[in-house]
N, C-alpha and C positions, 0 to 999 in steps of 0.2 A: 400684448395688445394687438388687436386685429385694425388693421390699416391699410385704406384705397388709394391714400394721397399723402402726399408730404407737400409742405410749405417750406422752401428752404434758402434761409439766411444766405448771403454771397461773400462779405469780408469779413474772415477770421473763419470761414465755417467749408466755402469752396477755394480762396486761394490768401495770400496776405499781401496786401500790395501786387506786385507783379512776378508773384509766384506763386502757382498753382500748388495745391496739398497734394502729400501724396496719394497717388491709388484714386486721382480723380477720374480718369477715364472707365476707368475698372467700377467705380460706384455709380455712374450714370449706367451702363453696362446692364448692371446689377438692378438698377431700378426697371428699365427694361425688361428684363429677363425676369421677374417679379411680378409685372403689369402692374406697376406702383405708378399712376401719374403723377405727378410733380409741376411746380410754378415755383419760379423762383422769384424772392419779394424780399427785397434790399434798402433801407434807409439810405443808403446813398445815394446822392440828387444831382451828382456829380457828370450820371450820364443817361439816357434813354434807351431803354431795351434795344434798339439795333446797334448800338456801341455797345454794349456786353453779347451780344447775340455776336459780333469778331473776337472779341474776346476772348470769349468761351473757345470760338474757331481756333485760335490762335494755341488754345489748350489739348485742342485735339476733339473738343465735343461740341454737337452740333445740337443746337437749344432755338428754335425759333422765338421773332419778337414776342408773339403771342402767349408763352410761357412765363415772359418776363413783366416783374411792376417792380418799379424803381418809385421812389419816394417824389422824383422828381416829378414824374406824369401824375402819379395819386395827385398829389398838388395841385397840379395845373387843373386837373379832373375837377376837383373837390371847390374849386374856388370858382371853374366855369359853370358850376351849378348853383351859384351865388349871386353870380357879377356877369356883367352881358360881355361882351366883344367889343374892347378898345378901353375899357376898365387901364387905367394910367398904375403901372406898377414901377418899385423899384428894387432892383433884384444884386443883391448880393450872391453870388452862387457861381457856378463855372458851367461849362457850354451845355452840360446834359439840362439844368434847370432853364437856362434861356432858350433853348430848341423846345420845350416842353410848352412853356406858357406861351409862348410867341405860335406856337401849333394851335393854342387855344384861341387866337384872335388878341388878347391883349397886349396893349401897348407899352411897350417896355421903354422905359426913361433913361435917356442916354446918359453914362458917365462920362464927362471931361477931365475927372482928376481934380475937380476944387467940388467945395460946397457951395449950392447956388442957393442964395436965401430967401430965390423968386419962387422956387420947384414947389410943386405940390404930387402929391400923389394918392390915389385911394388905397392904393397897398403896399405897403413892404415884405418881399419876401426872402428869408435869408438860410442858405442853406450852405453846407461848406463848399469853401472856397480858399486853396493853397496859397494864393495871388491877393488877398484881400491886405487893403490899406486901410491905415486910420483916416483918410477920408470918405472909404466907403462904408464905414463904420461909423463916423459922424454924422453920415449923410443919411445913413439911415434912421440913427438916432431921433436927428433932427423931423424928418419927414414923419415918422409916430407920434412926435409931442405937435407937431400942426394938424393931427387928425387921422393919418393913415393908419388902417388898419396892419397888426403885425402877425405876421403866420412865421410858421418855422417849418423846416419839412421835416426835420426828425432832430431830437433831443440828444440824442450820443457824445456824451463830451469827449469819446476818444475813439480811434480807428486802429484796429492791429496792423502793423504795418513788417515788413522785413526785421526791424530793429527793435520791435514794440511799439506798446503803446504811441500814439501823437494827439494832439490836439483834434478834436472833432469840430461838428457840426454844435452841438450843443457848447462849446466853448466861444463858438461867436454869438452865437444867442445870449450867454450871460453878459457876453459885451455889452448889447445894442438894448438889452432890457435894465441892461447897469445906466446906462446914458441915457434911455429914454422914461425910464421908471414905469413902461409898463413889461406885461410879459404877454411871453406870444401865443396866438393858438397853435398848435402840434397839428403835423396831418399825420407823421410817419408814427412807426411803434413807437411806442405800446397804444398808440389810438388804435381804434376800430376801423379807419378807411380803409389801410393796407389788407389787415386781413378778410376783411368781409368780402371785399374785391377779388382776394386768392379763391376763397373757396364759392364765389357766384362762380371764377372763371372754372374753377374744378366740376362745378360740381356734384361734391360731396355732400355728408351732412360734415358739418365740426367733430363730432364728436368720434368721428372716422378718420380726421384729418389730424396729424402731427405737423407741427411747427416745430421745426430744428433749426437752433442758433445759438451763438454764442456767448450771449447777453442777457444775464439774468431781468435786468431794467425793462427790458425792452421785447428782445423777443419769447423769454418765458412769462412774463406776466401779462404780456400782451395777447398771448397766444390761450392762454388760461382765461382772462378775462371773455375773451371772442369765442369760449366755448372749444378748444381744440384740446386736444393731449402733446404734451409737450416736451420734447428734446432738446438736454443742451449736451453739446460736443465744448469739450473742456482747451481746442485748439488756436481760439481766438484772445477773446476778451480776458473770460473769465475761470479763476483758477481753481484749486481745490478748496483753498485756504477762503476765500470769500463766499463758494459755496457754502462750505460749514456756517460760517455767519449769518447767511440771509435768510429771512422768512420765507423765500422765495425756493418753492419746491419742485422742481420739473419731475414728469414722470420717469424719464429715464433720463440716466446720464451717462456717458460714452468719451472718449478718448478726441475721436476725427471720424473722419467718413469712413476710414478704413474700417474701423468698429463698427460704426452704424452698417456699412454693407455686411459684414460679416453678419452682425445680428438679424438685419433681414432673409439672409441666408437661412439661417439656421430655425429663427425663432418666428418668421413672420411666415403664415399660409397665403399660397399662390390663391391671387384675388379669381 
């Protein structure tokens, strides 16, 4: 398949936890030398593209903010074209999601560590968070069944980490919609925010654009749905064994980056 752009997944697909995959510098390299541009677009909400923009530093590759959409900004983005400026939220999530919405103008509802049964709020939003208490899981609960609206930045029940699988972003979500008996709106994969936003910033058409990830749920049916062609790298989430299982078909499927740059090597024409 002939290809101007990649969309590409971050945890399980460029490094797991706090270690980079191998032959990552070498595959940026490669997309370079290619004239493949790229955006990288990540359900985790945990940080805002100038934190992964050191990160990446930290790996040896240099990826400007602008490359970068994190789950976290889509959010903030997707909700400030809703809700005006000073919109009363309450934010389950860790630093990258409260630097995101708080960038946007709304007011974020301070935690004290108890449930207060005065609080009100127009939103809740809950995204992972390694540090979250059953208080801020009650807290949130509670604040949905008095009215607030419930967003979620991305469904993932699990993250590749160093040791495997853990607990995701969508495993606090089954909390707080277990307690509150509604369910949330989604911004992250498999919606449409993420990727429609990739390929405005590319852009391409979709149908030139590959989405590579490691999650069938998520970033192949998401990237399918949004009209794109679709790689999954077998280095994160998902394994051989589940592949065979699912109805969920990606057009190519690959090992790590190290494969995928090989393949572009070999198999993709110099755009």
């Amino acid at each position: 398949m002939h290809l101007t752009a990649l969309v590409l997944d971050m945890d399980g697909v460029l490094w797991r936890g706090e270690t980079a995959m191998p032959g990552l510098a070498d595959f940026f390299a490669t997309l370079r030398r290619r004239q493949l541009n790229f955006m990288l677009a990540t359900n985790n909400a945990t940080k805002i593209a100038t934190q992964y923009t050191e990160k990446l530093a930290r790996f040896g590759v240099a990826v400007p903010p602008e490359q970068i959409l994190t789950s976290a900004e889509a959010t903030a983005g997707f909700l400030r074209q809703q809700y005006p400026a000073g919109a009363r939220i309450f934010v389950v999530g860790e630093q990258g999601l409260h630097l995101a919405l708080a960038a946007q103008g709304f007011e974020l509802l301070p935690n004290n560590g108890r449930l207060d049964p005065t609080a009100r709020a127009d939103l809740v939003v809950v995204g992972f968070n390694r540090h979250a208490t059953y208080t801020d899981m009650a807290t949130a609960a509670y604040l949905i069944r008095q009215g607030a609206r419930f967003i979620g930045t991305n469904p993932d029940k699990t993250f590749p980490s160093e040791i495997g699988p853990l607990p995701g972003a969508g495993s606090l979500l089954a909390f707080v919609e277990t307690g509150s008996g509604q369910a949330p709106t989604i911004v992250g994969k498999p919606g449409r925010v993420l990727f429609d936003e990739a390929v405005r910033r590319l852009g391409t058409r979709p149908e030139q654009t590959a989405m590579v990830g490691d999650r069938l749920e998520t970033d192949i049916a998401g990237g399918q749905n949004a009209g794109l062609r679709t790689i999954l790298l077998l280095s994160g989430v998902t394994g051989r064994e589940e592949l065979a299982r699912s109805p969920i078909h990606p057009d190519l499927v690959l090992a790590d980056i190290t494969a995928l740059a090989a393949y572009l090597e070999n198999d993709q024409p110099t755009s």
